[in-house]
N, C-alpha and C positions, 0 to 999 in steps of 0.2 A: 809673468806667471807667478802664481802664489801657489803655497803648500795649506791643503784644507784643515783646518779643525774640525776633527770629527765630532759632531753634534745630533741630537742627545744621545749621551752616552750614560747617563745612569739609570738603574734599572727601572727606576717609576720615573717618568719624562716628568719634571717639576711643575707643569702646568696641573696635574693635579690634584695640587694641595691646595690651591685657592679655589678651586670648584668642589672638592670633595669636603674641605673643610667650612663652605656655606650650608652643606647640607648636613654635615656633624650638628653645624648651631641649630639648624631646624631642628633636628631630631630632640636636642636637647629641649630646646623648647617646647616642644608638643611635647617629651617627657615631664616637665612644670606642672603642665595644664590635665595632664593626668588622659593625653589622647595616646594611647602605648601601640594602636593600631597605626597610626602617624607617624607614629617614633619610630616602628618600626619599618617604614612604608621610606622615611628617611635617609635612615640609617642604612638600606640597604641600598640606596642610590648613590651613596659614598660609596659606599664600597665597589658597586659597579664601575664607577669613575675612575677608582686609582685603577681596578683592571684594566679598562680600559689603554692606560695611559702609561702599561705595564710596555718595559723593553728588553725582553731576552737577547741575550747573548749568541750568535750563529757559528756556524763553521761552513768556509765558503767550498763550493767545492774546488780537487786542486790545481783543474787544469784550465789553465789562465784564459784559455778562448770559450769556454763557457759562461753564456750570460747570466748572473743570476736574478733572480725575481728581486722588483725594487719594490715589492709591501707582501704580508699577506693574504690572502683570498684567494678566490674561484675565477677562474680562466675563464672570461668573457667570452673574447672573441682571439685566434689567428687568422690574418687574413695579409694578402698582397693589400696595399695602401698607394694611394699615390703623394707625393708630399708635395709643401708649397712650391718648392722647385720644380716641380713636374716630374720627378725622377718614383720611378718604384720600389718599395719600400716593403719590409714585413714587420707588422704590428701583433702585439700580443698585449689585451688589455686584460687587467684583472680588477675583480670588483671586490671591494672592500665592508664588509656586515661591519657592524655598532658591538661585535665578538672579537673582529681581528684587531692582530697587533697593527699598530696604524704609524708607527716609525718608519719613512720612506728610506733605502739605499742605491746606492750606486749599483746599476747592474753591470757596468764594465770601469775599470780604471780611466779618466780621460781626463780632459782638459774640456772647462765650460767655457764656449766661443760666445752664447748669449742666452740671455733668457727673455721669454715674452709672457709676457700675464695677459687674458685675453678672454672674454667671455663675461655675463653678467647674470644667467638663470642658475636656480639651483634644484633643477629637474632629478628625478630616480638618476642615480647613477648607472642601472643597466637598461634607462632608454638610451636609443638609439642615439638622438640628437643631443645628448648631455653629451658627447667627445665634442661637437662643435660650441655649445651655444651656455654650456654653463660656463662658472669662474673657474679658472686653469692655468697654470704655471709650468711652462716648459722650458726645460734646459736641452739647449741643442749643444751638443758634446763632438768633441775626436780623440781617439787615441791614439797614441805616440804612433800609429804608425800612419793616422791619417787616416782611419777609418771616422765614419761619421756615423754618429748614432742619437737618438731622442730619449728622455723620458718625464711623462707630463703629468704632473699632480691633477686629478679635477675632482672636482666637490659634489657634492649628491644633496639629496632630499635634505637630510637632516645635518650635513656637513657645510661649516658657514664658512670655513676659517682656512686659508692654506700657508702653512709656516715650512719655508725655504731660505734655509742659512747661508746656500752658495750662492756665490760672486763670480761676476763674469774675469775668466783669467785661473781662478782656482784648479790646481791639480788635484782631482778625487780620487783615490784609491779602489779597487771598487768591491764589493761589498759595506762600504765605510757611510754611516748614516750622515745624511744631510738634511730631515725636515718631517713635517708629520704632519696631517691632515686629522681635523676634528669631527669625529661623530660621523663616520660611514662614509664613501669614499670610492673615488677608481683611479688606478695608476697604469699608465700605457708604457710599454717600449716599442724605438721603431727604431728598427735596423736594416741594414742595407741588406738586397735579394742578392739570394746563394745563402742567406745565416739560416743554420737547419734549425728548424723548431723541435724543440725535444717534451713539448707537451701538447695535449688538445683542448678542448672545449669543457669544461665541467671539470677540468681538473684540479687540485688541492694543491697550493705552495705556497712558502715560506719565506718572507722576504729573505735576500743574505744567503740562501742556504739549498733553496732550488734550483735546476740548473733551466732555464727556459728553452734558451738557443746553445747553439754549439754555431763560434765563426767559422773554424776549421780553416781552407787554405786563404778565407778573405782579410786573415791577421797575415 
């Protein structure tokens, strides 16, 4: 067992300064050639990028059996799941807009037993079949007391890239960032049945900072 480095932790994720600053040189260039509707057509797609790629600071909430949201966005789906073990499971997927903050966290404290990367389309992220069949990276977790829980980066339409800094063995803290999906996106948790969902379909959260589920007596 290892102790995690919490990653990224500055407030612009550094990945966008080399994206943001190809589209500075455009801008300036078509500023040269005297094209100012370019320039500025540019210039504002820098800008959008470091948004993007913007990492606010959260405050988790403070009771420890609350799960919190591991990205951004709008509540998918809550549903009973079954997982590869055959066992029943509650899942809560949230979908990630080219708006949200797109730095993934820890929604419980644990320890990563493994990870599988799996999947090859990069379909809408709110079809259906993008939980199966796009690229995906899943960290299957437990926490000290032996609970078991999941949660799985997958990629969307416009999202190519899934960046995951945890290692199998890492102890996460939870709230505590570990990775970030590029350009639009959906992030699941699955956790063991009896975990109360404390949100529904359509609703607005925070990675870090929402509370999803409550374990309650299954801690």
């Amino acid at each position: 067992m290892t102790a995690f480095r919490e990653r990224p932790v500055e407030r612009i994720v550094p990945d966008a300064w080399a994206f943001a600053g190809g589209l500075v040189g455009v801008a300036l260039l078509f500023t040269l050639f005297g094209w100012a509707l370019l320039a500025w057509l540019a210039a504002g797609l820098a800008g959008f990028v470091v948004a993007f790629f913007r990492n606010p600071e959260r405050s988790l909430p403070a009771d420890e059996r609350c799960v919190v949201a591991p990205a951004d966005g709008w509540v998918l789906d809550v549903s009973e799941v079954e997982t590869g073990e055959g066992q029943k499971a509650l899942r809560i997927g949230i979908f990630l807009s080219v708006l949200d903050v797109h730095v993934n966290r820890m929604p419980l404290a644990g320890r990563i037993l493994a990870i599988e990367r799996n999947g090859s389309q990069f379909l809408n992220a709110m079809n259906p079949r993008a939980e199966h069949e796009n690229v995906r990276c899943t960290l299957r977790c437990e926490t000290d007391s032996g609970l078991p829980f999941q949660v799985t980066q997958i990629t969307g339409l416009i999202a190519r890239r899934i960046v995951c800094h945890a290692q199998v063995g890492d102890e996460i803290p939870r709230g505590a960032r570990y990775g970030l999906i590029r350009f639009g996106s959906r992030t699941d948790v699955v956790l063991p049945l009896g975990a109360v969902p404390l949100v529904a379909r359509g609703a607005r959260v925070h990675g870090g900072s929402t509370a999803l589920a409550w374990l309650g007596d299954l801690t």
